[in-house]
Each structure stands twice: as C-alpha cells, then as structure tokens.
N, C-alpha and C positions, 0 to 999 in steps of 0.2 A: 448536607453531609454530616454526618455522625462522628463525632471525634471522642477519642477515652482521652480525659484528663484526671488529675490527681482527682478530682471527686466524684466523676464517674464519665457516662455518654452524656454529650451535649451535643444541640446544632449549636455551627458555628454561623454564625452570622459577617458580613464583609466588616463593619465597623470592631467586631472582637478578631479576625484574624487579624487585623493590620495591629490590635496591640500584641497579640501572641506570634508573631513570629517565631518558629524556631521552639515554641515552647511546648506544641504537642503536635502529634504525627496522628494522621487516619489509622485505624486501627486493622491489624492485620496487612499491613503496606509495608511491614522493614523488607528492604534489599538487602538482599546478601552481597558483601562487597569481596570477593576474591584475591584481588592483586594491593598488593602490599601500598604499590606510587597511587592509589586511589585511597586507599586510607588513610595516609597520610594528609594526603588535596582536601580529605574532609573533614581530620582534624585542625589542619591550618584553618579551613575556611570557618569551623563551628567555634576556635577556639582564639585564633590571633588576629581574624578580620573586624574590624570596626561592629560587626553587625552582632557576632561570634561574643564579641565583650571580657574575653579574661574571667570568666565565670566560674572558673575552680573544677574539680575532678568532680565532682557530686552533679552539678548541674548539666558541665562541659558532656559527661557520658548517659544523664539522661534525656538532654536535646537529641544526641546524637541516636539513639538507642529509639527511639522513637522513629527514626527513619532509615536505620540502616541497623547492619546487624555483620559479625564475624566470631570467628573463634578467639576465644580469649579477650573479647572486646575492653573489655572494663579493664584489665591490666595494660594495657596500652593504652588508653586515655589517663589510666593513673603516669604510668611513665612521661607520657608527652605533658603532662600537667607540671611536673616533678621537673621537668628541663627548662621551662619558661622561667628564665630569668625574671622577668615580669611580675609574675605571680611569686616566685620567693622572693622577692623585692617586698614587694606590697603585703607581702601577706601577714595576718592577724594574727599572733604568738599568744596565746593563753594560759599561762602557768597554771599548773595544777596541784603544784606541789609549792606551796610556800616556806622558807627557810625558817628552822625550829627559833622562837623567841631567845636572847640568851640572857641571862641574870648577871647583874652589872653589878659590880662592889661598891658601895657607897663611901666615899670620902671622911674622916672622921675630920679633916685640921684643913683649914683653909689654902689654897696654891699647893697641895698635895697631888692635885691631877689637873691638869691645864692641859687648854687647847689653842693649838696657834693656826694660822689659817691667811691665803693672800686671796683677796680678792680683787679681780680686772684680768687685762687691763679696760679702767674707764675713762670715761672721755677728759682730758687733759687739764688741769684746774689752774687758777691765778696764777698759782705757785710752781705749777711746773710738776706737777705729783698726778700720777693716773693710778694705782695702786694702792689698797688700803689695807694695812696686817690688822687682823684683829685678835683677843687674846681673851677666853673666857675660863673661867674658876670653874672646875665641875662640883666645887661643892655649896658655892655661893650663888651660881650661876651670872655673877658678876659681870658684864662685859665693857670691855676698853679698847680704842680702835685709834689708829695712827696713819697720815696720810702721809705715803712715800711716793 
C-alpha cells in the first residue's frame, strides 16, 4: 500500500504501521464527514482517547485530515483544542517578550536600603522556632538572619 507521509510516498510495512497509527492516512482516502455528532465522535476519538493522546491543534487536525475531511475543518479542531481543559492545563507557555531590564540606584551610606524578608514555615527547631527573618544591606550586601 502506498502511503504520503511528511517525506513523501512510502510502502508501508505491518511492523511501521503498528508504530504510525493515526499518523498518516492512504492517500486520496479522506471522507467527507457531513453530520456535525460524527465530527465531534472523531474528534473526541483522535483527540481525548488514550490512543488520540492530547496532541495539540497542529498535530490533533493533521492526523485527522489525513482521513477525514469537512468544511471549515481546521477551525473546529482549533476550537475543540481550545476547550480541553487538559491541554490548557498542561500546555507550554513561552514568552516572547521579556520585561525591559530596569537600572537600579546604587546606595552611597551603608543600611540606606535594606531588605527584610520571612522565610518558612520550616520544619520545627529545639527551640520551638520554624521561621527565620532575614535582613540584607543593599549596599554591603551584608546578610544577618534570626530564628523566630
């Protein structure tokens, strides 16, 4: 059998279908899927079933696209991507804009700009103290710490 994948026509062999499931379709084979409760069955099935994998709107609509076909396809697997709580849980946030550096005035006289700060709670000491303040000189860089 003749299969188009991302690098071209291949045969498929039983040992490479059983790792590609799902990952390319015979070519010239997409269905036209008419009724709306059947698109849906097959993006539940391609996209929230164990086999389907939570795979994201990119991959999620060209498994699907590969064996099925409708009007407006790709907007609708972006929406039903978009809904899975699942996938905006999990999913990878990648800034692209990082916040501008800002210039910092340096201290001329020593405890001129101090930091205080509580750290815990940790786990419970001799004394009865889980808490520890600590207090740093921004011009010394000095640091002194107190267990409360």
């Amino acid at each position: 059998m003749k299969l188009f994948t991302k690098a071209g026509f291949r045969t498929l062999t039983n040992a490479d279908a059983l790792n590609r499931i799902g990952s390319v379709g015979a070519l010239g084979e997409q269905k036209e899927i008419p009724d709306d409760k059947m698109r849906k069955q097959i993006l539940d099935e391609f996209h929230d079933s164990p086999v389907g994998g939570q795979r994201g709107m990119n991959k999620t609509n060209c498994t699907i696209s590969a064996q099925y076909t409708w009007p407006k396809m790709r907007r609708k697997v972006e929406e039903y991507v978009k809904q899975c709580k699942s996938c905006q849980v999990n999913k990878i946030l990648t800034s692209k804009h990082k916040a501008l550096m800002q210039v910092t005035t340096t201290t001329e006289r020593p405890f001129e700009k101090c930091y205080l700060d509580v750290v815990g709670p940790l786990p419970v000491t001799l004394q009865g103290c889980k808490y520890i303040l600590t207090f740093q000189d921004d011009l010394s860089s000095s640091r002194s710490h107190r267990e409360t």
